[in-house]
Every structure is written in structure tokens, then in C-alpha cells.
mmJSON file of the N, C-alpha and C atoms, coordinates in Angstrom:
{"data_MODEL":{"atom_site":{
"group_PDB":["ATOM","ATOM","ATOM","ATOM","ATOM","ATOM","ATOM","ATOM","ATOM","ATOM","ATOM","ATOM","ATOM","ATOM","ATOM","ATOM","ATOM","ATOM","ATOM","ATOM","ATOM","ATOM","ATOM","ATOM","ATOM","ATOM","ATOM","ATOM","ATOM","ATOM","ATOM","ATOM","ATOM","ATOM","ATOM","ATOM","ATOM","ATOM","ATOM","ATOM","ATOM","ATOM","ATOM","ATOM","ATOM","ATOM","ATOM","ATOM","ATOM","ATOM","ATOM","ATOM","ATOM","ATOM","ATOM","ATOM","ATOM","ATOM","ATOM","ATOM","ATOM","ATOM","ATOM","ATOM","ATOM","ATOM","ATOM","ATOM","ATOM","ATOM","ATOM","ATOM","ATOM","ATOM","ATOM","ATOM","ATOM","ATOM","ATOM","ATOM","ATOM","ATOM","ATOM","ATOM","ATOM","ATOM","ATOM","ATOM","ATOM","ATOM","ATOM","ATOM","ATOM","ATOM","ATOM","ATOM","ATOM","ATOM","ATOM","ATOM","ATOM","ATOM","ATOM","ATOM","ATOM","ATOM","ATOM","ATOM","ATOM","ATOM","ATOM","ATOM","ATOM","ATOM","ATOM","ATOM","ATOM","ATOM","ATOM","ATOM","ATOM","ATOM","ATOM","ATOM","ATOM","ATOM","ATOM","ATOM","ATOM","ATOM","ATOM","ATOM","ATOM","ATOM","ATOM","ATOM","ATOM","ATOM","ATOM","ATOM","ATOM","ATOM","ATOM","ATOM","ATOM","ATOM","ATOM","ATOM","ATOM","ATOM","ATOM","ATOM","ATOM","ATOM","ATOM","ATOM","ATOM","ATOM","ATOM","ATOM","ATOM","ATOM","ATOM","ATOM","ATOM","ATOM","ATOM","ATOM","ATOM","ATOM","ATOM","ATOM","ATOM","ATOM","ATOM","ATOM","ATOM"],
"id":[1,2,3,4,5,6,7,8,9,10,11,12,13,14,15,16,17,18,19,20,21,22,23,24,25,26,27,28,29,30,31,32,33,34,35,36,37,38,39,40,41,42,43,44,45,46,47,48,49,50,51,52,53,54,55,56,57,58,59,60,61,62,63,64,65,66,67,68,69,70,71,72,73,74,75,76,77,78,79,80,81,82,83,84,85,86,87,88,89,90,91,92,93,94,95,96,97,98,99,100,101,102,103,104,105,106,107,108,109,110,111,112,113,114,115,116,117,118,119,120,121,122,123,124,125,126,127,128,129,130,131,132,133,134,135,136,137,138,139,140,141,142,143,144,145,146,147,148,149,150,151,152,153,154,155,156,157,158,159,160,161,162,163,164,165,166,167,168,169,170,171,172,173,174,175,176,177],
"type_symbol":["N","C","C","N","C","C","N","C","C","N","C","C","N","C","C","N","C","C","N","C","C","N","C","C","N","C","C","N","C","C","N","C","C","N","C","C","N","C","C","N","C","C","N","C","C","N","C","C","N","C","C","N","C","C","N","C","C","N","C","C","N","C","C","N","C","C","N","C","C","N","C","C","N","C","C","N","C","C","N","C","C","N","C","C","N","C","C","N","C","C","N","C","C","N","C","C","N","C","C","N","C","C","N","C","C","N","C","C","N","C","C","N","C","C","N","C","C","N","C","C","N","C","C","N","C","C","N","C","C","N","C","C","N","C","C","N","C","C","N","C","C","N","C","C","N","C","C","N","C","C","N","C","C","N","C","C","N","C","C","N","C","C","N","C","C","N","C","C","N","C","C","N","C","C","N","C","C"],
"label_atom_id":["N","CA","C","N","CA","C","N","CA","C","N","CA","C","N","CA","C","N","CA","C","N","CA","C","N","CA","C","N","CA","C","N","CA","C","N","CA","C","N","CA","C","N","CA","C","N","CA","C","N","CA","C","N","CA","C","N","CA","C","N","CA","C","N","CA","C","N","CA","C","N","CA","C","N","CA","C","N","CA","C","N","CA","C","N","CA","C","N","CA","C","N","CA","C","N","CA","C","N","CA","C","N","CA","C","N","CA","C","N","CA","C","N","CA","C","N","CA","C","N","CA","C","N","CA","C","N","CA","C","N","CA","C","N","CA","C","N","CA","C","N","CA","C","N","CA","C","N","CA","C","N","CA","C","N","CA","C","N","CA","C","N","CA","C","N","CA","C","N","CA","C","N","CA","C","N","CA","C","N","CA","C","N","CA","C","N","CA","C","N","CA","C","N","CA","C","N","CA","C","N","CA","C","N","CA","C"],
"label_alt_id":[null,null,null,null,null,null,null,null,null,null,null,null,null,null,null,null,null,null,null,null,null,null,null,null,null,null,null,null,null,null,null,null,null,null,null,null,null,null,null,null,null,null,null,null,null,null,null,null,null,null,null,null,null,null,null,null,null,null,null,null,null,null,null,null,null,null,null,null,null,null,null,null,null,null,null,null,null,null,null,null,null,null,null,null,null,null,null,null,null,null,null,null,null,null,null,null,null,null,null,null,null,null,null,null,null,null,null,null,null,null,null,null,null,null,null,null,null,null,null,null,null,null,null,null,null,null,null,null,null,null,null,null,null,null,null,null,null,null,null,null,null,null,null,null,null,null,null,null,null,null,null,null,null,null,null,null,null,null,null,null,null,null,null,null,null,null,null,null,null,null,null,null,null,null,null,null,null],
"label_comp_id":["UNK","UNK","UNK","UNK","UNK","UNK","UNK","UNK","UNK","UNK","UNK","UNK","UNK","UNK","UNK","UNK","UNK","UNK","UNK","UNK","UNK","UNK","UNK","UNK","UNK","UNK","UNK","UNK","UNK","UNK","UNK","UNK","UNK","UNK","UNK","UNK","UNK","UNK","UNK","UNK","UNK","UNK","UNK","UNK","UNK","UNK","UNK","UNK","UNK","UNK","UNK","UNK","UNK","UNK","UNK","UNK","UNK","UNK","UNK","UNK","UNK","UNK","UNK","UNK","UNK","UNK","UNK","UNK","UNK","UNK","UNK","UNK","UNK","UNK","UNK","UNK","UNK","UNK","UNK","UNK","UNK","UNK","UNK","UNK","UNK","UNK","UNK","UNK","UNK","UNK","UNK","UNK","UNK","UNK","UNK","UNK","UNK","UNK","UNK","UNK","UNK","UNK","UNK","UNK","UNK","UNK","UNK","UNK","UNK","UNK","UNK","UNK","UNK","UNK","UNK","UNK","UNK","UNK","UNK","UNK","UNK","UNK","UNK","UNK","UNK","UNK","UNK","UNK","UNK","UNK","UNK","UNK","UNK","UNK","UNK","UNK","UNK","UNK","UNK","UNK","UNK","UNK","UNK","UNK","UNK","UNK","UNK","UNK","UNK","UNK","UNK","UNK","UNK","UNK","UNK","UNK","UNK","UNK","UNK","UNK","UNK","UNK","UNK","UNK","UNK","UNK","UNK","UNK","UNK","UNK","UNK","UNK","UNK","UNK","UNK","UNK","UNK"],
"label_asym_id":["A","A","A","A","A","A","A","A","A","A","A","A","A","A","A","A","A","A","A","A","A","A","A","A","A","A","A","A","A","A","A","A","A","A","A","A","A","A","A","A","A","A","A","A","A","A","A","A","A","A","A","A","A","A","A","A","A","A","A","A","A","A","A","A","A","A","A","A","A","A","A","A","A","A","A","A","A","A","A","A","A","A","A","A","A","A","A","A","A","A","A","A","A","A","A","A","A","A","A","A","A","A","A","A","A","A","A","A","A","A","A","A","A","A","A","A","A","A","A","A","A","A","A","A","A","A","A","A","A","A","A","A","A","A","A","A","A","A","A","A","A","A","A","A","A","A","A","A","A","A","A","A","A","A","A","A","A","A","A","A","A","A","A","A","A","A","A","A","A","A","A","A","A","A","A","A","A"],
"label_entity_id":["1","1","1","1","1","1","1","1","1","1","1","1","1","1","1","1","1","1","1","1","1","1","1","1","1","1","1","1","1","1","1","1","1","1","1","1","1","1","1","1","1","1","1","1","1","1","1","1","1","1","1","1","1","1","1","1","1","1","1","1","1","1","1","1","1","1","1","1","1","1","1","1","1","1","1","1","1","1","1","1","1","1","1","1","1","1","1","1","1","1","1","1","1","1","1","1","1","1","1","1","1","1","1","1","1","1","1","1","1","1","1","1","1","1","1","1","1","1","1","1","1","1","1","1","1","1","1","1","1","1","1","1","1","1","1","1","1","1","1","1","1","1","1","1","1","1","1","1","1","1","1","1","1","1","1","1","1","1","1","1","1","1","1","1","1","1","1","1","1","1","1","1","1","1","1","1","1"],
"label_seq_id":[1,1,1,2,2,2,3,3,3,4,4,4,5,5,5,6,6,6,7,7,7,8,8,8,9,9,9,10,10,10,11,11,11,12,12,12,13,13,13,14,14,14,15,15,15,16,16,16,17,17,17,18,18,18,19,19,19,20,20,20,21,21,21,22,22,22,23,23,23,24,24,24,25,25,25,26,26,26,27,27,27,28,28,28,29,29,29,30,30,30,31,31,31,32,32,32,33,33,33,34,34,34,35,35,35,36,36,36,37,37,37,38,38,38,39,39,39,40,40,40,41,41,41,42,42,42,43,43,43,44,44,44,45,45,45,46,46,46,47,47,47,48,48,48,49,49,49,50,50,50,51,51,51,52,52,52,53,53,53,54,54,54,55,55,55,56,56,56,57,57,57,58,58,58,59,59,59],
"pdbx_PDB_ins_code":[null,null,null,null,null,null,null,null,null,null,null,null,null,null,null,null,null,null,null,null,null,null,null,null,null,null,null,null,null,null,null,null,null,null,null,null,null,null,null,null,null,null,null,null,null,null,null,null,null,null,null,null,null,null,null,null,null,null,null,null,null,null,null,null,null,null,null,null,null,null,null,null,null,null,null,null,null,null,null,null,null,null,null,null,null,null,null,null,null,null,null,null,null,null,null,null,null,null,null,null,null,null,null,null,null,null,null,null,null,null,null,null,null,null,null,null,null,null,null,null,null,null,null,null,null,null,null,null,null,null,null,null,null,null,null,null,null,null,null,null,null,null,null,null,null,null,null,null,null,null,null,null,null,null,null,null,null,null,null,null,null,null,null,null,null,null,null,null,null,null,null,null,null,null,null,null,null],
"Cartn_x":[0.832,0.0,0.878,0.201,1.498,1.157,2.044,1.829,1.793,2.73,2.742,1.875,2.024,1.216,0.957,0.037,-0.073,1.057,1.226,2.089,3.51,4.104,5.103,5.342,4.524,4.468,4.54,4.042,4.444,5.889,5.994,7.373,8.414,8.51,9.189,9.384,8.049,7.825,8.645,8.34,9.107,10.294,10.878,12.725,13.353,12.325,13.035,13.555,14.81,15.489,14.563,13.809,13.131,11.977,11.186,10.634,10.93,12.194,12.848,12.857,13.191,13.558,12.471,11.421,9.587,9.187,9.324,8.654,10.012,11.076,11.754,11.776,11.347,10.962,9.166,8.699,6.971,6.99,8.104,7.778,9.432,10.098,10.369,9.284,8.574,7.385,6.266,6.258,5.121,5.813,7.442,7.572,7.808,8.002,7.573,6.449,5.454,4.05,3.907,4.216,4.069,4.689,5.411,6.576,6.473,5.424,4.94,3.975,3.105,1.694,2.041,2.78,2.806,3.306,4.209,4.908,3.695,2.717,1.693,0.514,0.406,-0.178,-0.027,-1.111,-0.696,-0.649,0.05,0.356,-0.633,-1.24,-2.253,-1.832,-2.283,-1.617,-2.293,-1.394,-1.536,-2.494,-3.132,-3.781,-2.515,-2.497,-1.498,-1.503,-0.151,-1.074,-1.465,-2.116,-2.875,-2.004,-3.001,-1.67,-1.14,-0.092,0.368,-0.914,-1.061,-1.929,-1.552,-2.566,-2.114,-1.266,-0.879,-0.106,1.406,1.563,2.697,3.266,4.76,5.61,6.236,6.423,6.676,7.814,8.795,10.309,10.552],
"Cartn_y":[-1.177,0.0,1.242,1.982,3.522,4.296,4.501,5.788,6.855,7.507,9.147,9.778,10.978,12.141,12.663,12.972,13.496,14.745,15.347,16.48,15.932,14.634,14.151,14.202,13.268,12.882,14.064,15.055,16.472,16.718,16.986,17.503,16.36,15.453,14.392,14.527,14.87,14.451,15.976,16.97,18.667,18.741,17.985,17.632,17.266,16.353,15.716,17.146,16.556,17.317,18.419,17.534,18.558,19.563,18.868,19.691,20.883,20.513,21.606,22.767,22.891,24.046,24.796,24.074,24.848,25.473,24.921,25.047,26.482,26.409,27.594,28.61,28.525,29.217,30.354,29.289,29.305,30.407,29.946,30.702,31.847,32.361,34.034,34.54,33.734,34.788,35.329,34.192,34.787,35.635,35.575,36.531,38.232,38.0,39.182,39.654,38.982,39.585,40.25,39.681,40.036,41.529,41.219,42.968,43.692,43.277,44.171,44.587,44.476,44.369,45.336,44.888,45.696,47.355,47.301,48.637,49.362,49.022,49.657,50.157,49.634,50.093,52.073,52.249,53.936,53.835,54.406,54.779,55.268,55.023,56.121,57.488,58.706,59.678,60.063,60.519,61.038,62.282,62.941,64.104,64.501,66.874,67.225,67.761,67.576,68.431,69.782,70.258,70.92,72.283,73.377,74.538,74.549,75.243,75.414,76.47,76.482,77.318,78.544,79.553,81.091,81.733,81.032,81.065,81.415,80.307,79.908,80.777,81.214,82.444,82.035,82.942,83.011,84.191,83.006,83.619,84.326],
"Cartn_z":[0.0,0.0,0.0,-0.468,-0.851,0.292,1.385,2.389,1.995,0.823,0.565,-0.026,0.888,0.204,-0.782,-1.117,-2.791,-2.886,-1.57,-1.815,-1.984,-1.291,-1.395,-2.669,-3.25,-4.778,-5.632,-5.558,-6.435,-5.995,-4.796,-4.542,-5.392,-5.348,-5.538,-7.182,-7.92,-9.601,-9.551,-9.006,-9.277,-9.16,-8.397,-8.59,-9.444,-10.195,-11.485,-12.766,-13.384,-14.101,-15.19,-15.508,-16.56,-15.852,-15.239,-14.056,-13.608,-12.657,-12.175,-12.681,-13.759,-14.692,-14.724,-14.94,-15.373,-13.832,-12.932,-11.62,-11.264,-11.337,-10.765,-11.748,-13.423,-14.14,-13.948,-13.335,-12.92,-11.517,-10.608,-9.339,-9.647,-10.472,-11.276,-11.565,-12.405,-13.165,-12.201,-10.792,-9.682,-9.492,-8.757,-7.851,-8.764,-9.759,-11.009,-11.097,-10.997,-11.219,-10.078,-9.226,-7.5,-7.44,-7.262,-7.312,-8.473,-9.539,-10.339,-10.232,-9.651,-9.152,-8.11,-7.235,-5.713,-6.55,-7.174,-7.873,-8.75,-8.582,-9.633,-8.836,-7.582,-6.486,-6.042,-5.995,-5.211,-3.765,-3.398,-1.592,-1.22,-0.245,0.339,0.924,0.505,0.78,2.115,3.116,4.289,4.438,4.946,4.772,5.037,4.794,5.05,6.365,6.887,8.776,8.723,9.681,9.954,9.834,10.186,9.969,11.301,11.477,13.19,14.042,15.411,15.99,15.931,16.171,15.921,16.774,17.917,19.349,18.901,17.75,17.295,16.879,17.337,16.999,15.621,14.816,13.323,12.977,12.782,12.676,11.349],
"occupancy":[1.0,1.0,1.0,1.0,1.0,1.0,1.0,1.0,1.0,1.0,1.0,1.0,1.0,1.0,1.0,1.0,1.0,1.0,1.0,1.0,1.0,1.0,1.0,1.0,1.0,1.0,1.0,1.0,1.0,1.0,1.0,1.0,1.0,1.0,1.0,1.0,1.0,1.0,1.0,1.0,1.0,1.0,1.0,1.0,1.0,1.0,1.0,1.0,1.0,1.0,1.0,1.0,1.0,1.0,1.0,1.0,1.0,1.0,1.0,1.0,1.0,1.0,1.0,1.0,1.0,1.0,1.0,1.0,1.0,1.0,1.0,1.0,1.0,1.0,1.0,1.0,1.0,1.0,1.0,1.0,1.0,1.0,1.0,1.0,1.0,1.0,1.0,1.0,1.0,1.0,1.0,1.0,1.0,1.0,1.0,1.0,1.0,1.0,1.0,1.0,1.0,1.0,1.0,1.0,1.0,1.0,1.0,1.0,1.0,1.0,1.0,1.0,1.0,1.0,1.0,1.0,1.0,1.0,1.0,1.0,1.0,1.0,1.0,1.0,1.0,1.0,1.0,1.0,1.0,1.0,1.0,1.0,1.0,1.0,1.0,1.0,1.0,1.0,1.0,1.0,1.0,1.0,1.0,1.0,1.0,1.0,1.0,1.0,1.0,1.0,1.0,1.0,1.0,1.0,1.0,1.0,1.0,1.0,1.0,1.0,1.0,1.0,1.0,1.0,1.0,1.0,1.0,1.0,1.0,1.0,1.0,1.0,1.0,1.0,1.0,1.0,1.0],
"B_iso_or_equiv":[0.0,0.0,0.0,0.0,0.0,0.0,0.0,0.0,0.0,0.0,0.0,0.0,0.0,0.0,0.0,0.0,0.0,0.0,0.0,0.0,0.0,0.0,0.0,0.0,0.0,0.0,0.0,0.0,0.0,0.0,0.0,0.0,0.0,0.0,0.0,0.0,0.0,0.0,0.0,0.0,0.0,0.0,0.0,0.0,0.0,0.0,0.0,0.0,0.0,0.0,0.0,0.0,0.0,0.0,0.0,0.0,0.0,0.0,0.0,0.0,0.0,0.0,0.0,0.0,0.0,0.0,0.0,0.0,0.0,0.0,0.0,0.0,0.0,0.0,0.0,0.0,0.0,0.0,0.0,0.0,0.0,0.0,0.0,0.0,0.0,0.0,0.0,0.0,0.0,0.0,0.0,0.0,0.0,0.0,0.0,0.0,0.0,0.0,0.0,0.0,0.0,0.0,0.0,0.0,0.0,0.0,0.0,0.0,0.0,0.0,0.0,0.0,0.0,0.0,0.0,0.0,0.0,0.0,0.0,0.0,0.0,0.0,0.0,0.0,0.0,0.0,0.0,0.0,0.0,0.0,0.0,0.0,0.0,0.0,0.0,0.0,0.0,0.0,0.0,0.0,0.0,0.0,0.0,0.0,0.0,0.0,0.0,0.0,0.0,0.0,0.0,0.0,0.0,0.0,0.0,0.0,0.0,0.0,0.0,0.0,0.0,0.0,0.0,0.0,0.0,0.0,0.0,0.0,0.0,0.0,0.0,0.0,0.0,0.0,0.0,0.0,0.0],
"pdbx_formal_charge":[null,null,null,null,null,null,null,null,null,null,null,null,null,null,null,null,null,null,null,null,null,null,null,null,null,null,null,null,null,null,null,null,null,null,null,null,null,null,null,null,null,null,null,null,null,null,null,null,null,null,null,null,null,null,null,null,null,null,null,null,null,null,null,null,null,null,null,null,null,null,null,null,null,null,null,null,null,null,null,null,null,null,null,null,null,null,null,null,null,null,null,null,null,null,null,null,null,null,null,null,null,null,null,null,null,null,null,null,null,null,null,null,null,null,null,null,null,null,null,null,null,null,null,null,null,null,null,null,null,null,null,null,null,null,null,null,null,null,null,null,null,null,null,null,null,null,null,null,null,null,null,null,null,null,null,null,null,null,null,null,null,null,null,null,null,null,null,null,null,null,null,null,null,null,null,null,null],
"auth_seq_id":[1,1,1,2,2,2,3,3,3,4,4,4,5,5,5,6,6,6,7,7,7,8,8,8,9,9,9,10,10,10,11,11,11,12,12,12,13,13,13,14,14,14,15,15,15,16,16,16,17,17,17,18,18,18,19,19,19,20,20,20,21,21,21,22,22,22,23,23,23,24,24,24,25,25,25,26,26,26,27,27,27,28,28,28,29,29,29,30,30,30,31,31,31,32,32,32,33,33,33,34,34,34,35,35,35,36,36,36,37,37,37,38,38,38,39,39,39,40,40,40,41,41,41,42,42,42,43,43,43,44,44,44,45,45,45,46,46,46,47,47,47,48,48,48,49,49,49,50,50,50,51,51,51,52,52,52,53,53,53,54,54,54,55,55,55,56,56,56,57,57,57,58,58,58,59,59,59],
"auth_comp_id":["UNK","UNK","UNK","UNK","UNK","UNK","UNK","UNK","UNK","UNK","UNK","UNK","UNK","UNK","UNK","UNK","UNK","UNK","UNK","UNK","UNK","UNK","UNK","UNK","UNK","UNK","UNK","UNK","UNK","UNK","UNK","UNK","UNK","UNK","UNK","UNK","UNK","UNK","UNK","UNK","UNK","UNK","UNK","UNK","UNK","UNK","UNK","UNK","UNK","UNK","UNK","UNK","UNK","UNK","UNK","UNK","UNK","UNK","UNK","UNK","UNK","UNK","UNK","UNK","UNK","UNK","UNK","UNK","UNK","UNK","UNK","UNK","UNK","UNK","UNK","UNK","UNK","UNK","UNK","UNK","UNK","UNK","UNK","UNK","UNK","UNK","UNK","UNK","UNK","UNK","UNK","UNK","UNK","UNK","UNK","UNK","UNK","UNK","UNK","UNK","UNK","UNK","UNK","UNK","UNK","UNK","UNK","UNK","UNK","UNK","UNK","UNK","UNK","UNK","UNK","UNK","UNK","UNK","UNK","UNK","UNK","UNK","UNK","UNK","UNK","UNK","UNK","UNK","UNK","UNK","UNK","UNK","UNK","UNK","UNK","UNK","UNK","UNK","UNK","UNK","UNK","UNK","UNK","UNK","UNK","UNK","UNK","UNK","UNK","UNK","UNK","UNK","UNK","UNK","UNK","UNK","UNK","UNK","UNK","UNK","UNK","UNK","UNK","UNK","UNK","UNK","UNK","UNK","UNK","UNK","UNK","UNK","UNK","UNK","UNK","UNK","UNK"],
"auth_asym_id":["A","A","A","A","A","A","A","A","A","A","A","A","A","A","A","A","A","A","A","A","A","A","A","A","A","A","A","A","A","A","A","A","A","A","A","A","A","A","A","A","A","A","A","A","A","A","A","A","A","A","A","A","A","A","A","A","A","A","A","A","A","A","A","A","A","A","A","A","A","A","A","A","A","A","A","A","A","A","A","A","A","A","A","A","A","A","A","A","A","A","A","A","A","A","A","A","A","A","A","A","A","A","A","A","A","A","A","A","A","A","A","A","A","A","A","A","A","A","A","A","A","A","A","A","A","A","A","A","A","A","A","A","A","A","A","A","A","A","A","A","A","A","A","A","A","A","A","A","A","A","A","A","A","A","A","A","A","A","A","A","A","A","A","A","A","A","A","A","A","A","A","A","A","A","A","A","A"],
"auth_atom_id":["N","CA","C","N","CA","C","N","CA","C","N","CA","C","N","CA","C","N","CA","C","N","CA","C","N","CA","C","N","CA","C","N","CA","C","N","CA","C","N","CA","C","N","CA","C","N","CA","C","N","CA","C","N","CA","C","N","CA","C","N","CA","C","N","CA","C","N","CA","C","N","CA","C","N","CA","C","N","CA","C","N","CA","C","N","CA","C","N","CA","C","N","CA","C","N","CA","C","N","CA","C","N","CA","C","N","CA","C","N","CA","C","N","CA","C","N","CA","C","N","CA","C","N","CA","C","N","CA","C","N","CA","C","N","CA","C","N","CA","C","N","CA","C","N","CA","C","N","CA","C","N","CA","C","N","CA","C","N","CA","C","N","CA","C","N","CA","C","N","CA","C","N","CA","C","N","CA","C","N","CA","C","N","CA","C","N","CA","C","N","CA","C","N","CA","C","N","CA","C","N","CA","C","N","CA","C"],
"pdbx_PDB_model_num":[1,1,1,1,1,1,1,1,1,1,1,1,1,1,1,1,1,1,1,1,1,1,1,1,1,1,1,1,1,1,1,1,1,1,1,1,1,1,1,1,1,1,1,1,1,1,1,1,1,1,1,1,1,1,1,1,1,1,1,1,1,1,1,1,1,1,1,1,1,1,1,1,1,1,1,1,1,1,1,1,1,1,1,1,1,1,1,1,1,1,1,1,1,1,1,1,1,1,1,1,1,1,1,1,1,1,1,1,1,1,1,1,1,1,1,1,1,1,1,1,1,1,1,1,1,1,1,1,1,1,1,1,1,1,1,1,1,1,1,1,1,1,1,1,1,1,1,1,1,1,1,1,1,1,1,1,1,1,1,1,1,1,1,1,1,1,1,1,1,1,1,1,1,1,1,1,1]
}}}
């Protein structure tokens, strides 16, 4: 009877030589989309602060 995991079994078939190549080819192109994606994002802009109080001496 076969104990391993189906995940074993991927990990195991993804090592193989030709594999390899596609799967570390596959997870560049995520981490590309990823950090391209994030770079295309806008910042949320801060409001601007407030003015200073009228108290406030002005050099």
C-alpha cells in the first residue's frame, strides 16, 4: 500500500530534471508579477497636517 502524500508525490515528480527548470521558471514569473503588481499600487496619501496654531511664533 502507498503511504505518501499526494504532496510528497508532487514535490518528488518537481525535482526531477526537466521539471525543475519549469517550476523555478513558474515561481520568477510569480515573484515578477508580484513585485509588479505591488509597484503599480498607489500609496495612500496622508492628509497634510494641519496649519500650526495662531499662538505659534513666526520667525
Amino acid at each position: 500500500m502507498d503511504n505518501e502524500s499526494s504532496l510528497q508525490k508532487l514535490l518528488r515528480w518537481a525535482k526531477t530534471p526537466p521539471q525543475v527548470y519549469v517550476v523555478y521558471l513558474v515561481a520568477l514569473i510569480l515573484v515578477w508579477l508580484v513585485s509588479f503588481y505591488a509597484g503599480t499600487l498607489n500609496p495612500k496619501r496622508s492628509q497634510s497636517p494641519a496649519p500650526p496654531p495662531v499662538s505659534a511664533p513666526r520667525n
